[in-house]
C-alpha positions, 0 to 999 in steps of 0.5 A: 500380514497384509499392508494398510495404507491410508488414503490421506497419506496422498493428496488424490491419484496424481499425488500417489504417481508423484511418490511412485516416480520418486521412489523410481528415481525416474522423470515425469518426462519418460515414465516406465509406465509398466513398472509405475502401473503395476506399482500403482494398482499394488498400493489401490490394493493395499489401500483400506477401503472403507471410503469409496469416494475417495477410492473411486478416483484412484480406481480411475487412475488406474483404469487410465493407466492400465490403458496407457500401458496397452497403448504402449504395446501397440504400434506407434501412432503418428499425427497429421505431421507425421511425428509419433503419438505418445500416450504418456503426453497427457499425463505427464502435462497432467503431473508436471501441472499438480508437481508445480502447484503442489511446490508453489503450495509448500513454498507458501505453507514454509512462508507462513509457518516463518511468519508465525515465528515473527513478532511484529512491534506496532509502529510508534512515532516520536512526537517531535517526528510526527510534528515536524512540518518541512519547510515551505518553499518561499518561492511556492508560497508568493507564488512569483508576488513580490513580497516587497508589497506585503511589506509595504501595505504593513508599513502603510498600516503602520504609519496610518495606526501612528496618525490616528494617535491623539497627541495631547489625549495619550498623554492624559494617562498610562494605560497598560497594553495588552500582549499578543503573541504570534501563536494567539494571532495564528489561532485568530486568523485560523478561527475565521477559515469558519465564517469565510474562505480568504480575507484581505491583508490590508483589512485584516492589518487596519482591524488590528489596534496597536502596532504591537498587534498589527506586528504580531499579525503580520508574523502569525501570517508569515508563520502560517504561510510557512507551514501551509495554512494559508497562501497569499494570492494577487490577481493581477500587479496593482490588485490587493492581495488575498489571504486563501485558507488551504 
């Protein structure tokens, strides 16, 4: 019974050598090119040949090789370097090129046939991780200013608040002050990033009413400096200094 053998069993022409080469336990570099011919036309014969277009390029591999072959049974021929031409020379270029393709190519197929086993998790982060601000570097943030001035200012403001205090009017009735927490301060300051692009400390101190406020401010500054928000900028010694939101 005759033997049938699919075309799609083979990649094309170089393919069925690799398999013949194999299967001779020869190497690519010193191919019996009788033995691999004669075995290569044997499988072409055997192949169904309902599909001539595939077939077609295996016929000219064998038309390749059975020339090779009658080149072999010729006398040598020799280059301008008098060195010996072989006629194998481009074929073996041509199947070591497809072998390490075709070895590139099942390595990739192996790596994507692994991935296809692994499961991968979204990434979740917890909350107080995704929160976390690194401290500032105070140095970074005065930018060389001496905070000592800062702290100045705020007291001059202070003492300023305390004079304009009426005496005898104070003492007329008690009247509940209202609470400002830091955070409410923060957001306060934050809110006029809106309307303009740096505000001056001093001016931002004097609008503030009580000391209970102008303290709070004073902190809502620092905490915003400490998590990059805002930076405090002095052009020059005896300049005022400048709020610059970031």
């Amino acid at each position: 019974m005759k033997l049938s053998i699919r075309l799609d069993s083979f990649e094309g022409p170089l393919d069925l050598l690799l398999h013949l080469i194999d299967k001779n336990k020869v190497s690519i570099t010193d191919i019996p090119i009788a033995i691999i011919t004669d075995q290569y036309i044997e499988y072409i014969e055997a192949m169904e040949q309902d599909k001539m277009d595939t077939m077609s390029v295996f016929i000219e591999m064998a038309a390749t090789l059975i020339q090779i072959k009658t080149k072999m049974l010729l006398p040598k021929v020799k280059n301008e370097n008098n060195e010996e031409i072989d006629p194998r020379q481009e074929l073996m270029e041509q199947l070591l090129e497809y072998k390490k393709y075709k070895l590139m190519a099942e390595h990739l197929r192996d790596k994507q046939i692994d991935a296809q086993q692994v499961f991968f998790k979204v990434p979740t982060i917890p909350e107080e991780v995704r929160n976390y601000v690194p401290k500032a570097d105070p140095n970074e943030l005065l930018k060389g200013m001496d905070f000592s001035l800062m702290y100045k200012i705020f007291n001059e403001v202070i003492k300023k608040n305390k004079d304009k205090i009426d005496p005898i009017r104070s003492k007329f009735g008690t009247i509940k002050r209202e609470t400002f927490t830091v955070h409410d301060k923060m957001e306060e300051i934050l809110r006029k990033k809106k309307t303009v692009s740096k505000l001056n400390f001093r001016e931002l101190l004097n609008q503030q009413i009580t000391k209970s406020e102008m303290i709070a401010t004073f902190l809502a500054i620092l905490e915003l400096m400490k998590v990059s928000k805002i930076r405090v900028i002095q052009v020059n010694v005896f300049h005022e200094i400048d709020i610059e939101f970031i």
